[in-house]
N, C-alpha and C positions, 0 to 999 in steps of 0.2 A: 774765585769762581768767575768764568766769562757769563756776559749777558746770554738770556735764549736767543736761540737765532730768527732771525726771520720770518715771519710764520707765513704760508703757503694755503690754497685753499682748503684743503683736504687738512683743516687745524678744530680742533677742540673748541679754544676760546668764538673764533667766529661761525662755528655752528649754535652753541649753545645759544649766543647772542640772536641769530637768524629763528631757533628755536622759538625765543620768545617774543618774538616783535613780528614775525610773519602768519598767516592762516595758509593752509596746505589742502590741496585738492584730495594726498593720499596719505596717510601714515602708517608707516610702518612699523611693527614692533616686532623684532629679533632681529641680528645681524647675523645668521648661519646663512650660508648658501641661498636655501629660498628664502629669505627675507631680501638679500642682497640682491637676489632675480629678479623680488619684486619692484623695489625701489628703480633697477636699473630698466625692466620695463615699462614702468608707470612715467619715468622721466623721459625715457628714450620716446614716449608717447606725447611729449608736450604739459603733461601735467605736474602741478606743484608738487612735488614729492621731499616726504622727508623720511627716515629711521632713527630709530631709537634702540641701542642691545645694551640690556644690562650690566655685563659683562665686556670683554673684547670680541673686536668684531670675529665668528671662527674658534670663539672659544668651547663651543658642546662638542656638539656630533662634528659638526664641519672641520676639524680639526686633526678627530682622530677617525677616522673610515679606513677602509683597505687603500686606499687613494688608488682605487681603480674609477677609469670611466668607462663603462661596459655595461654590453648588451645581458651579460645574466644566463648565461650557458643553460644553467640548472633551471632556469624559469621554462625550459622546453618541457620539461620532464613532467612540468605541474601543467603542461597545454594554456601557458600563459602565451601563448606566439603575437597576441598584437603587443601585449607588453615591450615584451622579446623588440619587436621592428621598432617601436615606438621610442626604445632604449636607444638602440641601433642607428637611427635618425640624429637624436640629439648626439649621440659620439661624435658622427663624421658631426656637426655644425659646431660643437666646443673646438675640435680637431681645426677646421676652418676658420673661427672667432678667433683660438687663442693657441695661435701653432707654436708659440716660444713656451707654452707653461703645460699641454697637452702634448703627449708624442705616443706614438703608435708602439706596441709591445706585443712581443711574440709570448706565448705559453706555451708549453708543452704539458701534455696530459700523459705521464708514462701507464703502459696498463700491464699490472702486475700479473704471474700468471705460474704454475708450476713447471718445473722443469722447460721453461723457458715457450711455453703453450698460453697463448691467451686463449681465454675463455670466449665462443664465438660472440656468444648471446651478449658478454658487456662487448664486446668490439663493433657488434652491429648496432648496437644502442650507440656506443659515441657516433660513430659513421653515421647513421642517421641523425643527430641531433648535431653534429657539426655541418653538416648538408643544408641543412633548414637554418641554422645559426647565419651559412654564405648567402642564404636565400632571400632572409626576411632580414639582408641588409650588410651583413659582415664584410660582403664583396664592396664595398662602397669604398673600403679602406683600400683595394686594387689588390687582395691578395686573398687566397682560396687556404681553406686548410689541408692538409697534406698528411699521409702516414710515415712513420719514420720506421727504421729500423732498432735494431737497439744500441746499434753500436752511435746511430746520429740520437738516439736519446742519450746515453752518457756523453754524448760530444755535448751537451750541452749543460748537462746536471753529473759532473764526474763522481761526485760521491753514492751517487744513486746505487742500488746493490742488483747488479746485474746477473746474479743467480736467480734473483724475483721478477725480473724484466723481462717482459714477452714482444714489445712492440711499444709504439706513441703515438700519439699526434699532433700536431703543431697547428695552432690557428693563431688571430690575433683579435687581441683589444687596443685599451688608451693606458696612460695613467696620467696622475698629475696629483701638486701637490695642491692639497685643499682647500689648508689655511691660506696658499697662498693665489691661488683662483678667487677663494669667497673676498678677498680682500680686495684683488685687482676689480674684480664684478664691481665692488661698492665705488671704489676711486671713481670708474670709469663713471658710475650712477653719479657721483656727482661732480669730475672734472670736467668730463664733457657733456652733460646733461643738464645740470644745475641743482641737482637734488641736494640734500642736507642731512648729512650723518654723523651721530655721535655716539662713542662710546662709553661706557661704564654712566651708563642712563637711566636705570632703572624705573618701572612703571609700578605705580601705587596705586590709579586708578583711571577708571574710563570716564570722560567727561559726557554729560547726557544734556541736550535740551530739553523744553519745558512740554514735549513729545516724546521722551524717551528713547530718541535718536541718539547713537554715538557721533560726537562728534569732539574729541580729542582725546586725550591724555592728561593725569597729573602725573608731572615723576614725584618722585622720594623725595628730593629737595625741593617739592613745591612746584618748582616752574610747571605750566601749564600751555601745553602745544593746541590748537586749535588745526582741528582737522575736518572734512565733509564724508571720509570716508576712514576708518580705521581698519588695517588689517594685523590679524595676529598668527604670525609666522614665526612661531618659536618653539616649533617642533617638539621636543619632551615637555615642556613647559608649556602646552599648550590649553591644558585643563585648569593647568593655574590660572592661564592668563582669561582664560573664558569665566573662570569663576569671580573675576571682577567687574563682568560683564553681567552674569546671567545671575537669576536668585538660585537657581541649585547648581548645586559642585558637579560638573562633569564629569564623564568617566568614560573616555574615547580611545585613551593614549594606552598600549602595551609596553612597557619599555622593553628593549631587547639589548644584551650588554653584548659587546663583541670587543676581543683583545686580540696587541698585535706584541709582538715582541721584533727588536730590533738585534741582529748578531753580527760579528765579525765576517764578509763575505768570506773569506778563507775557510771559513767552517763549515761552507754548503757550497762554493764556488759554481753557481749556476751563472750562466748569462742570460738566461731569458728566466720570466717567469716559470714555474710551476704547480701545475695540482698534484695536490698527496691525499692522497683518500682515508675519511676516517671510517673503516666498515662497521665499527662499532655503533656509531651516528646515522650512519647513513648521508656523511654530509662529506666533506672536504677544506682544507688550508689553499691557502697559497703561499708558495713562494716567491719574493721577489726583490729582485738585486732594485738596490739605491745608492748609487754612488758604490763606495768602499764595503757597506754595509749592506743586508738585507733582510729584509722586513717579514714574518709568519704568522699569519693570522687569516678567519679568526673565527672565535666563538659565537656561539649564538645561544645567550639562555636569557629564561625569563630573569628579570631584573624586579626588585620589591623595596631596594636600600634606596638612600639619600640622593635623588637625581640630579645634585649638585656637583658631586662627587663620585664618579664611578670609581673603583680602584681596578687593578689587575693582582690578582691572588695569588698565593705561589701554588695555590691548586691550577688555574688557568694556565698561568705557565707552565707545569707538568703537563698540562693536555696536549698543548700544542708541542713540548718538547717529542713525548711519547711517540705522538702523531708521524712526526717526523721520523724521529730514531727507528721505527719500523722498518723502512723502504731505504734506509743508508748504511753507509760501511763505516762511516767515521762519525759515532753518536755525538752530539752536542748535550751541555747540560744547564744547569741554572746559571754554572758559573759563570759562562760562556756569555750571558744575556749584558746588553751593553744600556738598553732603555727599554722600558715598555709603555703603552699608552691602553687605557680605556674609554668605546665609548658608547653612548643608547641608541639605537637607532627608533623612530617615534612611530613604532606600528602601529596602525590601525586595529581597534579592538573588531572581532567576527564573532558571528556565531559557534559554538564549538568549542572543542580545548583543544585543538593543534597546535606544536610545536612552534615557535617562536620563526622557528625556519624556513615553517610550509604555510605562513601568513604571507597574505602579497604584500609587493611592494607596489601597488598602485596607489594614487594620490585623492585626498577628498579636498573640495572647496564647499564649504559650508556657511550660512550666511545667517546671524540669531533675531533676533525679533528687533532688535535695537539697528541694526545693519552690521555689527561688525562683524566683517570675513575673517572666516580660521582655514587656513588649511593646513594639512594634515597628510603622511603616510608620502609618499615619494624617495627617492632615493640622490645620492648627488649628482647622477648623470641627468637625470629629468629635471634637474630645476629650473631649466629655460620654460619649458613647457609646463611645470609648475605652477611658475610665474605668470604665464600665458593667463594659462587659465585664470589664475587671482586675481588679475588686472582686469580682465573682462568683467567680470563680476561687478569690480568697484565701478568702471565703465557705464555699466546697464545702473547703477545707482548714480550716479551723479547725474547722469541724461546728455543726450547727444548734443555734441555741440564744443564739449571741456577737451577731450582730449582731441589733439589737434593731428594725429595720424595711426592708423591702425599699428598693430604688435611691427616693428622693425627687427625683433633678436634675431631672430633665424640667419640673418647677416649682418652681423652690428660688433664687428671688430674690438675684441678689449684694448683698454690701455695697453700699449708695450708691442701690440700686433700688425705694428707698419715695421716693413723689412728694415734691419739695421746693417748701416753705409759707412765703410770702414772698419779698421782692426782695432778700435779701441785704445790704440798704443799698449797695448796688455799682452802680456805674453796669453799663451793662445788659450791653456786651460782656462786660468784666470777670465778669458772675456769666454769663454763657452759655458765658465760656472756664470757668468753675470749676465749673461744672455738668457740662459735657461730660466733664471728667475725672474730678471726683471724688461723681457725683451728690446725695444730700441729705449727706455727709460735706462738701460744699460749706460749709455754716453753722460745720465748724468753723475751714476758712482764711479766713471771712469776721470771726471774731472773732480772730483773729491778727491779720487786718489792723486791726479798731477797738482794739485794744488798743496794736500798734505802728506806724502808717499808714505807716514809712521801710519795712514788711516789704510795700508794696504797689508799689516800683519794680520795675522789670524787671532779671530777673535774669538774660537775655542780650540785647544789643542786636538789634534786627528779630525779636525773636520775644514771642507774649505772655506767657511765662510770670512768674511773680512773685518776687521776693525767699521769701516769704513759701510758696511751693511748697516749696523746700529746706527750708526748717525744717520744713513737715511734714511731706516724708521723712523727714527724720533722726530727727522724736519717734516717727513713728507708721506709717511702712511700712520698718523694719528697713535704710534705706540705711547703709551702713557705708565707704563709699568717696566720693571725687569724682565718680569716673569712673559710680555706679548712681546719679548725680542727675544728670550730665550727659547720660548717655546712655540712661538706662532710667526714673527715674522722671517725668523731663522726656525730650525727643527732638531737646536742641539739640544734640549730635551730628552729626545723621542729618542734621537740617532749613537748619542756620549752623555748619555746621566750624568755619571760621576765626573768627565771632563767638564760638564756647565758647568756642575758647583762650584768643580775648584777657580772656573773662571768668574764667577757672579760679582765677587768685591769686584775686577778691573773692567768688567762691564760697566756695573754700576755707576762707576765712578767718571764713564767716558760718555754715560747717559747724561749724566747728573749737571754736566754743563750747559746742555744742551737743554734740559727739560727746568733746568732751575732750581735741583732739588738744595735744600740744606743737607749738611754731612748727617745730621737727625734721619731725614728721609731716604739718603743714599744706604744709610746702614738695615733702615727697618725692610728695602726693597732686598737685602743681599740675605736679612735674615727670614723675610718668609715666603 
């Protein structure tokens, strides 16, 4: 077995050591998205900032979502419109932050109808709500929505059953992938900021002065972070984390489960996204091509089980199959299903017993007797502005003076988001898949490859990821498992179930060098 390699700042060992021998103007607890916004705004502000996730960073909710970045169509319908622009805003500036991991995505809405007759009353409902959608911001992206006909709806969704087909219409959003944003956010919080993040951190308890101020952390293993301001941004887990804080158990958080299922593209052959309307719900899927594959989902139901652990059910997968096979010519079935993912999204408890659905998705910052900030409710498009808020907060607690410049995100470039100069020496897929992911940090898995060309095979079968991707999780984005390269820093999980496993041992074993493990821990990482 070779020595580990080199270690880099974005490393385990010298945060946990900075953990314990530094005090911190902010601390953060959860590495999902808004934890990650928080950290990467509190630094990007001059201030000491560290994080702390139990887990991998991206491992909850931020992982598994729709991976849309969007303004919320259906939020019109609830008369949510400043939400709606507020969404809208944060798209185009992720769009602008992080143009190599966000890219603009067409939808089409087909609208079903008898004998080839749409219904006027839904037609004047979308019309109007895609109008107001260009209005309070859509146009930002420099492209209007548009009606189709039906023969340019099946040009785009061919399986679609055009004896049901009355008309479309085409607008757009973003997408992007989650884990792999929430992860760039944190680098960037601390390559270029100096912030200090670790994973698989767990928090035991709140440290309090002889005031009953928070001021740090204990983890699980003891060490003790010393903080002036604590915030708790961990979203599902956020009652938990308050109840180590406060003397009664919260009860703020609704969880909401929502499942995606991943299929063979040939089995739905769309090119742009699509909505498929559930009437029975009253709600809607999407469709959406990724690569080879494309992704359906998703559900929305109250959740009550193990918030550890979501699963995806073969009941939920009939939902969304059904969903589907409604509006198509060529049904899809369980078989058919190549991965699926579950995840909570952390709503806000309301007044009322409304549907899990018709809860907003607006955000709370809340602040307990002791100072620590929680927040709360938001979605993955707002976590700039999430963030925003949170940091002011800790701001207005600390006192004028600490932080050395007001919020910078709104223009504040992620890692990877300066233009990349030259071809790579890669044939062109290959540096278009490496670009997408890891934008001008591209050049340095392309010298990985000239250096070792075997780190240029595929490191699961049907997908194109590379050998050569693992090993630079393991130097340089703090993966510590099998399971955050199979499932988080790559997405063969979610996209080739059955292909990960069969690849897990020569994973493993190409980690194993690189992270130190003994043939003991390479075998217990393949077996769970």
């Amino acid at each position: 077995m070779t020595a580990p390699r080199t270690r880099t700042a974005f490393d385990r060992d010298q945060a946990r050591a900075r953990l314990g021998a530094e005090s911190f103007d902010v601390l953060v607890i959860g590495g999902g998205i808004t934890g990650a916004g928080v950290a990467l705004d509190a630094a990007a502000r001059g201030l000491r900032t560290a994080l702390v996730e139990r887990d991998d960073f991206a491992s909850g909710t931020s992982s598994k979502s729709s991976k849309l970045v969007h303004g919320g169509l259906r939020y019109l319908q609830q008369k949510e419109y400043f939400l709606v622009y507020e969404n809208l805003a944060e798209r185009q500036r992720l769009l602008n932050n992080a143009p190599h991991l966000v890219s603009v995505l067409p939808f089409l809405i087909p609208l079903f109808g008898r004998s080839g007759v749409v219904n006027k009353t839904v037609a004047k409902a979308y019309r109007t709500a895609l109008f107001l959608y260009d209005v309070t911001g859509g146009l930002r992206i420099g492209k209007r929505h548009k009606r189709l006909t039906i023969d340019e709806a099946i040009a785009h969704m061919p399986t679609l059953n055009r004896d049901l087909l009355a008309a479309g219409f085409l607008y757009y959003d973003a997408q992007a992938d989650d884990a792999r944003l929430t992860l760039t956010i944190t680098r960037t919080a601390v390559l270029d900021h100096g912030a200090v993040a670790l994973n698989y951190a767990p928090v035991a308890g709140v440290l309090k002065d002889g005031s009953g101020n928070a001021r740090g952390v204990a983890l699980a293993d003891g060490l003790e972070i010393q903080a002036d301001v604590v915030v708790n941004a961990t979203g599902v887990w956020a009652d938990n984390v308050r109840a180590l804080d406060e003397a009664t158990h919260p009860d703020t958080i609704r969880p909401a489960k929502g499942i995606h299922i991943a299929l063979p593209w040939d089995k739905v052959r769309c090119d742009i996204a699509t909505v498929v309307p559930v009437p029975k719900d009253r709600r809607s899927i999407f469709v959406v091509p990724w690569g080879d594959r494309v992704y359906l989902g998703t559900t929305d139901t109250d959740y009550t089980g193990p918030i550890d652990d979501p699963q995806c059910t073969p009941e939920d997968v009939d939902y969304i199959i059904n969903a589907l096979n409604m509006f198509v010519t060529e049904p899809v079935s369980a078989s058919d299903v190549l991965g699926t993912w579950a995840g909570l999204r952390p709503l806000i408890k309301q007044a009322g017993n409304e549907r899990t659905a018709d809860l907003s998705r607006r955000h709370s910052v809340n602040t307990s007797a002791s100072g620590m900030i929680t927040v709360t409710g938001g979605k993955l498009t707002t976590y700039r502005k999430m963030a925003e808020d949170t940091v002011d907060a800790a701001v207005k607690q600390l006192g004028r003076g600490r932080a050395t410049r007001k919020c910078p995100t709104k223009r504040l470039p992620l890692r990877g988001a300066a233009p990349t100069e030259g071809d790579l020496g890669l044939p062109g897929d290959v540096a278009a898949h490496l670009r997408s992911r890891f934008g001008s940090e591209a050049r340095v898995v392309a010298a990985m490859l000239e250096a070792d060309p075997e780190l240029g095979r595929p490191l699961v079968a049907t997908l194109p990821y590379l050998r050569a991707e693992a090993v630079y999780a393991a130097r340089y984005e703090m993966a510590h498992t099998l399971d955050d390269v199979l499932s988080r820093r790559t997405r063969a999980v979610l996209l080739a179930r059955d292909a990960a496993d069969a690849a897990a041992a020569d994973v493993a074993n190409l980690l194993a060098s690189e992270l130190g493990w003994t043939p003991e821990e390479t075998d217990h990482q393949v077996r769970t």
